[in-house]
C-alpha positions in Angstrom: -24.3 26.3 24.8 -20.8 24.6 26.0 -22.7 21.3 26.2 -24.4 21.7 22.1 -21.0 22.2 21.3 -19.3 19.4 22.9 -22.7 17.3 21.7 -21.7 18.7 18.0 -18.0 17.4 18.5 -18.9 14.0 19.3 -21.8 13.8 16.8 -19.0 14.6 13.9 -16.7 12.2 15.6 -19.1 9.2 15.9 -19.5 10.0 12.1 -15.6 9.6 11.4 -15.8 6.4 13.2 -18.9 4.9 12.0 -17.4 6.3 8.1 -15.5 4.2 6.0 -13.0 6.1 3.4 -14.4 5.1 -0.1 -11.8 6.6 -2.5 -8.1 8.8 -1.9 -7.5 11.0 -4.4 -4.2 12.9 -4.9 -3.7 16.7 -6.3 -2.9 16.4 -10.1 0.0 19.0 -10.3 1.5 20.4 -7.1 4.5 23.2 -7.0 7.0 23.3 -4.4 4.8 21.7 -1.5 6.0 21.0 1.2 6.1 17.5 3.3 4.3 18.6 6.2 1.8 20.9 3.9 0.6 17.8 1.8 -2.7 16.6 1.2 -5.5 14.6 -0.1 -9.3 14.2 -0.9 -11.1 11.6 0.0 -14.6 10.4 -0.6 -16.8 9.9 2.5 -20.3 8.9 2.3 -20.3 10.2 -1.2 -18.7 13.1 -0.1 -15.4 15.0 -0.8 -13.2 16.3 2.2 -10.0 17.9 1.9 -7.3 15.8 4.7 -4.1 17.6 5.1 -1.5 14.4 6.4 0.0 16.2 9.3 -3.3 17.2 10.7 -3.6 13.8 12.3 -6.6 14.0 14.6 -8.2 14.4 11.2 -6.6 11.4 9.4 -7.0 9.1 12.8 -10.6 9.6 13.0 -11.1 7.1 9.9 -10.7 3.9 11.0 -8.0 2.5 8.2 -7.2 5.9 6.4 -3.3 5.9 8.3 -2.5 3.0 7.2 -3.9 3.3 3.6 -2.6 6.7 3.0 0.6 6.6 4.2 1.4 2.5 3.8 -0.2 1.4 0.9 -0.5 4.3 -1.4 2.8 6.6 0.0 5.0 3.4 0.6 6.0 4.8 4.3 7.8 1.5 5.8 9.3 3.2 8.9 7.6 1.5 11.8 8.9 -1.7 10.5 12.4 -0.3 9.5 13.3 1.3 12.6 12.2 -1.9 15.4 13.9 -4.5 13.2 17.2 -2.0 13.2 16.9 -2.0 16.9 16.3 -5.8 17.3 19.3 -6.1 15.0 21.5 -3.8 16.9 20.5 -5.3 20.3 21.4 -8.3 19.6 24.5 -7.3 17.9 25.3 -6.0 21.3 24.6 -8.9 23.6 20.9 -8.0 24.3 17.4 -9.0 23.6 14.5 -7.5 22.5 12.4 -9.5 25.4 14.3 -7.8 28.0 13.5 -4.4 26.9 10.6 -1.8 28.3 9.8 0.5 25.9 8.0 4.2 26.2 6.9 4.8 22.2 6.7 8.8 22.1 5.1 10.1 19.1 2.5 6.4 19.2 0.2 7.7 17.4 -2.4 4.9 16.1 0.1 2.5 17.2 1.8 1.0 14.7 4.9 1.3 16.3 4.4 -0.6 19.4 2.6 -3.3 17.1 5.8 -4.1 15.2 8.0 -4.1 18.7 5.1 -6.0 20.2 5.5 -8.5 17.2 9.1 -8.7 17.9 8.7 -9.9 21.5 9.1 -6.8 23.2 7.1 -7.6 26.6 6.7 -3.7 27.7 5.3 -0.6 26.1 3.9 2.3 27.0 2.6 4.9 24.7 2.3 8.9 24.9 1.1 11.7 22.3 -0.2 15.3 22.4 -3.2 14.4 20.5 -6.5 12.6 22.0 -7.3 11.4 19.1 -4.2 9.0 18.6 -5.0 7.3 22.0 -8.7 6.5 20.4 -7.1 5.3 16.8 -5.0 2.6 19.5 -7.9 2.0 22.0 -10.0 1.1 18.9 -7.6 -0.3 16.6 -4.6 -2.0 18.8 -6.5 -2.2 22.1 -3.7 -5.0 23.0 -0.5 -3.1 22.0 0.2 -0.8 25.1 0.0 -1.7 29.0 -0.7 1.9 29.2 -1.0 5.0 26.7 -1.1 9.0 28.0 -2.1 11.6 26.3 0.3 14.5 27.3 3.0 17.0 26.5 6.2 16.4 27.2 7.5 20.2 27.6 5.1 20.5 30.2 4.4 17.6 31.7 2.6 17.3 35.2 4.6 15.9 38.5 1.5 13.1 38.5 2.0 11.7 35.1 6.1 12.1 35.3 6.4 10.0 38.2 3.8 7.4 36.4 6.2 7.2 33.2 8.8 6.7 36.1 7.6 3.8 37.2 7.3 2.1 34.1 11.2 1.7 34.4 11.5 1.9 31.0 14.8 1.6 29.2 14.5 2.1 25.7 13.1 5.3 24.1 11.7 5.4 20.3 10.1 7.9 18.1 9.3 7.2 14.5 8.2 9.6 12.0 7.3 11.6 15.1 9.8 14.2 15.3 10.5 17.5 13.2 7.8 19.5 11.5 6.7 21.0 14.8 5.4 17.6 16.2 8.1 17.0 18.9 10.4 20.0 19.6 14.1 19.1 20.8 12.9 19.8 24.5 10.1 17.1 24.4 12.3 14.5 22.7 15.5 15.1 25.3 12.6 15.1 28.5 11.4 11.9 26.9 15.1 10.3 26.7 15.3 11.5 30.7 12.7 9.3 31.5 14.2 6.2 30.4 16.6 3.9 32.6 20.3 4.6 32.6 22.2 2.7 30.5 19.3 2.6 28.2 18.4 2.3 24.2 17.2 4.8 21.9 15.6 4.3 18.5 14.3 7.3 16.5 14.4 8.3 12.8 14.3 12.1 11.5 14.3 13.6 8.0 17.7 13.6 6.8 17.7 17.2 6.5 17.1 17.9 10.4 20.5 16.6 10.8 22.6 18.7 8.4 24.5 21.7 9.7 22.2 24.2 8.5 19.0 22.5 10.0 17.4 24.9 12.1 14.4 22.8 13.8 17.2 22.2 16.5 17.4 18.9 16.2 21.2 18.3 14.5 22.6 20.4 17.5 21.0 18.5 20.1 22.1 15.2 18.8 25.3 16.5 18.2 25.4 17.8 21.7 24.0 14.4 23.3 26.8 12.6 21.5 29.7 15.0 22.4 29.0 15.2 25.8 28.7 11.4 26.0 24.7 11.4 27.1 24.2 9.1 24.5 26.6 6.5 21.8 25.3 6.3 18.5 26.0 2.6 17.4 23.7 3.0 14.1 23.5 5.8 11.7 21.7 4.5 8.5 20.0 6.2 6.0 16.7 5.1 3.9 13.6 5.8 1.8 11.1 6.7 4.6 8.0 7.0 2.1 7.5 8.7 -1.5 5.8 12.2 -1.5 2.4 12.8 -3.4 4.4 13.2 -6.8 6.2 10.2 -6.1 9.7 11.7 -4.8 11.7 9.7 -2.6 11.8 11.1 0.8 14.7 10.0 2.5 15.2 10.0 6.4 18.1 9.3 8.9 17.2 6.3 11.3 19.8 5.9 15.0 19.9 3.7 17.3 22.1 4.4 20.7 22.7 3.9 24.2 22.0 6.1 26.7 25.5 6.4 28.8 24.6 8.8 31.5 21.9 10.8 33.0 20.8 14.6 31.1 21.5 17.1 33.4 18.7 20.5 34.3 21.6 22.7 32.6 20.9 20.8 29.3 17.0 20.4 29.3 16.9 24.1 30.5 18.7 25.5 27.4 16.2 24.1 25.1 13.8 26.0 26.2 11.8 27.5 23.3 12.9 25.4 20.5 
């Protein structure tokens, strides 16, 4: 029976691949949604199926449906936004862009590493929780990443630490990754452990993670990094990161920073659970 079933999964899967998306269609009235609860139809093989955005092994299994959705019909310009603020910042600050090594959390289908690659950054490695974000890049991007893993960072095996180790990576970023459950505080301070010290950081958050009140954890820990001098913040900047369903701006936060010093077991311990 295990073996029908994992015959059944890859049957529906060689049917997202071989699929092309033939129309989008957006809700005509929607109450108080929201971001991470949005959604569309689309038409498949003359066939309606209801894709909620943040379920993105879903939305990855269409070859082009990423991009279209989120790019062309919500107007989400992040990936671009957030490497050309850290190639501007870099070079602001005596560096390049060609000496960089870059581990891209959150990759996704790789749109990320695509821009960076673009910009002449010589060195990325990608990582995600979800298999299906490593297929999107094998079979989209094949060229983008020297190597991509599929893990979790809160719990991340000794093998596959000491590989991102190796890497001697010293820039960190994380676009439109973190927030809404995706990345929890404890994966996104193990992943800016794993980069060189002194090292770069480029992420972006929805700007109301970062007010006082947030309680996803994130405007604590970033505070926290900053006080304690783990990390500088050099670029605060706020911008539209896409429009929502109904049109609504959506506006996010994006950072760029050094990494000063090393994050200590004390630190990483007490985010346990968040």
């Amino acid at each position: 029976m295990q073996g029908l079933a994992t015959d059944v999964v890859w049957q529906h899967r060689l049917e997202r691949i071989d699929s092309k998306v033939e129309d989008i269609r957006f809700p005509d009235a929607v109450d108080c949604v929201d971001q991470d609860e949005e959604s569309c139809e689309i038409v498949v093989n003359g066939e309606k199926r209801q894709i909620r955005f943040h379920d993105y092994a879903d939305v990855f299994g269409f070859p082009g449906l990423y991009e279209e959705l989120f790019y062309e019909h919500l107007e989400c310009c992040s990936p671009s936004y957030i490497s050309n603020l850290l190639d501007s910042v870099v070079r602001e600050y005596g560096g390049r862009l060609d000496e960089l090594r870059v581990l891209d959390v959150g990759a996704g289908n790789g749109m990320v590493g695509d821009e960076l690659q673009d910009l002449g950054v010589p060195s990325i490695v990608g990582i995600d929780i979800i298999p299906a974000a490593k297929e999107a890049t094998n079979r989209d991007r094949p060229d983008v990443y020297d190597d991509y893993l599929v893990a979790d960072l809160t719990d991340l095996p000794e093998t596959e630490e000491e590989k991102l180790r190796r890497t001697d990576a010293n820039c960190l970023t994380t676009v439109a990754a973190l927030g809404f459950g995706d990345i929890p505080p404890l994966a996104f301070a193990k992943a800016l452990d794993l980069i060189a010290t002194p090292g770069w950081l480029a992420f972006n958050l929805k700007e109301t993670f970062l007010r006082e009140q947030d309680s996803s954890g994130f405007s604590r820990l970033i505070r926290e990094l900053n006080r304690d001098g783990y990390i500088q913040t050099l670029c605060y900047r706020r911008y539209q990161h896409r429009v929502s369903i109904t049109g609504e701006a959506l506006y996010y936060v994006a950072v760029v920073a050094r990494k000063l010093r090393d994050l200590d077991n004390d630190l990483l311990e007490s985010l346990q659970g968040e």
